[in-house]
Each structure stands twice: as structure tokens, then as C-alpha cells.
C-alpha positions as CSV (number, residue, x, y, z in Angstrom):
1,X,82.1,-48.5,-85.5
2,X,82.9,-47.4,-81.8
3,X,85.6,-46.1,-80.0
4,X,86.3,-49.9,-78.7
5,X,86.1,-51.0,-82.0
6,X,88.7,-48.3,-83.3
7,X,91.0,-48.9,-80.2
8,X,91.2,-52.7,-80.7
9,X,91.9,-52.5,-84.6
10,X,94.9,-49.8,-83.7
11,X,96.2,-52.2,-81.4
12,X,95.6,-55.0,-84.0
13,X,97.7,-53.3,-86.2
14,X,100.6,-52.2,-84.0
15,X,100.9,-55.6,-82.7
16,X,101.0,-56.8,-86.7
17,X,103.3,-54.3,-87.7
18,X,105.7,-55.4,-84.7
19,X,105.7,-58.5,-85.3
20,X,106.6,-58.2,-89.1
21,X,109.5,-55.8,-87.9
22,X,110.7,-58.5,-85.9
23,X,110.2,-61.2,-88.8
24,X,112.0,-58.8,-91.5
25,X,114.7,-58.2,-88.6
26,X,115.3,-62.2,-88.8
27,X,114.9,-62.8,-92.6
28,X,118.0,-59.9,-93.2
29,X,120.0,-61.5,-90.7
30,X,119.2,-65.2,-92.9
31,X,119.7,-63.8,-96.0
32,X,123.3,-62.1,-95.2
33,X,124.2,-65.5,-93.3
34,X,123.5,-67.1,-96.3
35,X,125.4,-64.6,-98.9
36,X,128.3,-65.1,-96.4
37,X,127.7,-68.9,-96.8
38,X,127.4,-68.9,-100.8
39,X,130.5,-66.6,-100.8
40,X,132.3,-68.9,-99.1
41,X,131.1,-72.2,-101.1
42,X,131.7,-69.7,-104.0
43,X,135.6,-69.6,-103.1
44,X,135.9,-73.2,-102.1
45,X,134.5,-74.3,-104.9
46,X,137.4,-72.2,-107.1
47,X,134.3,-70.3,-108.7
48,X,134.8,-66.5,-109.6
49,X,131.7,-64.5,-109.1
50,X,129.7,-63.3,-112.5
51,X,128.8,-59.8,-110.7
52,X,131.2,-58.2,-108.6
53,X,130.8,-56.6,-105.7
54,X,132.7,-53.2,-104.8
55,X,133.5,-53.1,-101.5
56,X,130.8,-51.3,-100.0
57,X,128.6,-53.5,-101.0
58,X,130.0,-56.2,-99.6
59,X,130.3,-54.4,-95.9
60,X,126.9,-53.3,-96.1
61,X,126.2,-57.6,-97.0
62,X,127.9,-58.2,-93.9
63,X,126.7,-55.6,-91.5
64,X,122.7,-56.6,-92.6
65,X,123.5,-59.3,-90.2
66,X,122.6,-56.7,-87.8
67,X,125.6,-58.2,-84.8
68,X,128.0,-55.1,-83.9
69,X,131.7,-55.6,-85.0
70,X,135.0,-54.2,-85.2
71,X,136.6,-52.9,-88.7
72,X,138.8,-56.2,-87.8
73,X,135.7,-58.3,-87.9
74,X,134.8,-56.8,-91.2
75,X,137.9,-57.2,-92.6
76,X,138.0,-60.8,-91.6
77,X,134.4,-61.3,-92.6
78,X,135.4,-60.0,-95.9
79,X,138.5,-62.6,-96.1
80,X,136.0,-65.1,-95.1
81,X,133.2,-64.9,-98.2
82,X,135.8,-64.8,-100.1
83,X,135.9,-60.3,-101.3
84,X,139.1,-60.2,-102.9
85,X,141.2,-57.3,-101.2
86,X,144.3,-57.4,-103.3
87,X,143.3,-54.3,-105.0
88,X,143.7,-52.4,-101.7
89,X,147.4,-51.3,-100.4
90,X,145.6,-51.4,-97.0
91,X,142.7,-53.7,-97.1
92,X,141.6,-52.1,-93.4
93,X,142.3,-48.7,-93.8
94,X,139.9,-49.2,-96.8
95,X,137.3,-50.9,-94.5
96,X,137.8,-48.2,-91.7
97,X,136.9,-45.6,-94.5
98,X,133.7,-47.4,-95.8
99,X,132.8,-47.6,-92.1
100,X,133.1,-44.3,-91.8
101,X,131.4,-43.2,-94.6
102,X,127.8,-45.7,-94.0
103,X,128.6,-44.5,-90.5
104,X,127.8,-40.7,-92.1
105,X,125.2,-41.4,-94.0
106,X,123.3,-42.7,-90.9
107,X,123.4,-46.1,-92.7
108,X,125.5,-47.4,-89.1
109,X,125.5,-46.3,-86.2
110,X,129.3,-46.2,-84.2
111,X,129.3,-47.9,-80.9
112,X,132.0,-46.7,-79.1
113,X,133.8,-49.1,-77.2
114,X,137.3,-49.8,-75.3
115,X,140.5,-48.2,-77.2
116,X,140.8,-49.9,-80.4
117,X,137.4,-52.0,-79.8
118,X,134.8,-49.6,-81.4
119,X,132.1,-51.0,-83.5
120,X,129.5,-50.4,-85.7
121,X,126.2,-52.0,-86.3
122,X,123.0,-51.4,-88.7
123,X,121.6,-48.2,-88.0
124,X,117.8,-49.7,-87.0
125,X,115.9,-49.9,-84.2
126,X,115.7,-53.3,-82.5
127,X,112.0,-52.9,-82.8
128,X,109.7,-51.4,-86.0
129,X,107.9,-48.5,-84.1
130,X,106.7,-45.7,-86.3
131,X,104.0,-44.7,-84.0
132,X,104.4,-41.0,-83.0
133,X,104.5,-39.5,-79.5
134,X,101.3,-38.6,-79.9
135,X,100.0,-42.1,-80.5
136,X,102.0,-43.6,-77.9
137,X,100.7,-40.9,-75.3
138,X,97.2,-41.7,-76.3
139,X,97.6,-45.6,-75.8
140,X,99.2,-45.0,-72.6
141,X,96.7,-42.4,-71.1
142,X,93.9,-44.8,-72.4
143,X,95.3,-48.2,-70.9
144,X,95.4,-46.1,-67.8
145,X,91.5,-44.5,-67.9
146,X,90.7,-48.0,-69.1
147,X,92.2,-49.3,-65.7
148,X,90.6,-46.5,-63.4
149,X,87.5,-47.1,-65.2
150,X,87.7,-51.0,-64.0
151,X,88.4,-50.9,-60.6
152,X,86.8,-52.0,-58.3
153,X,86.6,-51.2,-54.1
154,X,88.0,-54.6,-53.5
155,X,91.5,-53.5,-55.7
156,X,94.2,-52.6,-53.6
157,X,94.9,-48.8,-53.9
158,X,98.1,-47.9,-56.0
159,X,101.3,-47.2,-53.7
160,X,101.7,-43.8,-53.0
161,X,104.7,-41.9,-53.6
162,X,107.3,-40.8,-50.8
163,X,106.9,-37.3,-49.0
164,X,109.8,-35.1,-50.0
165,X,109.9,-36.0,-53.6
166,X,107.7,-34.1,-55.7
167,X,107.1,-35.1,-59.3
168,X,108.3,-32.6,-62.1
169,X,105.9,-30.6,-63.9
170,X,106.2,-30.4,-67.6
């Protein structure tokens, strides 16, 4: 095989490992719509579930949707499937704690906000990229030879930069 040969399969495969990042990214947002809508049917329905769920289990159900919200949300969210929070003397104070705690174990990441509007969403990237800097510096340096090495004296030259600023050496 050549070096084009090589190049093009790497790119192959980081465009195919993107795009099933993005399709895993939709399918956990599905599946936690749908354990919110079962719950929910579940409760309607006067049904009592066979397995329950301790209660961070059921935030970390409803944060997989992957949309930032308030311990309020939660709690309501909760409320909503149908998590019984009659055990709790303070159902949010409980939430705020489990919050906390996924929050700590890098599980969600806090987004602070306006007083009394912080929120917290699942702790992953909005796009699968386990590429290392190394990687990522070779496909740029590379799409950038590979554009030298294609132009032509009829390409417009590249705009040059302003006098006075001078770029930063690393």
C-alpha cells in the first residue's frame, strides 16, 4: 500500500468513527426519551415497577438525554416518569446531592449559569474524537502540503498578513 492509500483509509475511518459518535449520541438521547415515556405509561397505567430504581439511577436515565437542566428540571423530570420521592424529606436537596456527586465523578459536567439557574449536562463531548494531537497535527500539516503541492500559477496567492502583528512562536 502507499502513503495515499494509508492517508485515505485514516480518513475513512475518522469520518466512520464520527459518524457512529453522532449516531450513539442520538440513540441515548431515544432510549432515555423512551424510559421517560414507559415511566410515565408505567404510572398512568397504575403499574408498580418490578425493578426499582435508586435514585441515581434514575438522574443518570434522565441526564443520558444529553439537554442541560437545572436540579428543578430533574426533580420535575423525576415527578414526571413517575420515581417515587416520598422516601426523601427533601426530594431536591436529595437531587442537588446526586448532582453533585455524578458532577464529581466527572460523570456531568456543571454549567454555571445565572443565580439559581446552574445546570448540568452529560459529561461528553458533542463529537467522538479520540484522535490525539499528534494525529490531528499531521492531518492538518498534510491537507496543507497537499494544497501547496496542487497549486497552480493561475491560484490567487493566500492573503498576507498585516505589518505590525507578528505571529507567536511556540
Amino acid at each position: 500500500m502507499t502513503q495515499d492509500d494509508y492517508r485515505r483509509a485514516l480518513e475513512s475511518a475518522t469520518r466512520e468513527y464520527e459518524e457512529l459518535g453522532a449516531k450513539r449520541q442520538a440513540i441515548d438521547k431515544r432510549l432515555a426519551e423512551l424510559a421517560q415515556t414507559i415511566g410515565t405509561l408505567l404510572k398512568l397505567l397504575g403499574y408498580s415497577p418490578t425493578v426499582p430504581l435508586g435514585l441515581t439511577d434514575a438522574v443518570r436515565l434522565i441526564m443520558r438525554g444529553g439537554v442541560p437542566m437545572t436540579p428543578i428540571d430533574v426533580r420535575d423530570r423525576l415527578h414526571a416518569i413517575g420515581f417515587d420521592v416520598s422516601k426523601y424529606a427533601n426530594d431536591l436537596a436529595a437531587v442537588h446531592t446526586i448532582l453533585k456527586r455524578l458532577n464529581e465523578s466527572g460523570e456531568l459536567r456543571f454549567l454555571p449559569r445565572a443565580p439559581g439557574k446552574h445546570q448540568y449536562t452529560l459529561n461528553r463531548p458533542s463529537t467522538v474524537v479520540a484522535l490525539g494531537p499528534d494525529v490531528v497535527r499531521y492531518m492538518r500539516e498534510n491537507r496543507l502540503e497537499q494544497e501547496a503541492a496542487s497549486a497552480t500559477d493561475d491560484d490567487p496567492p493566500p492573503p498576507s498578513r498585516p505589518a505590525g502583528r507578528a505571529r507567536k512562536a511556540r
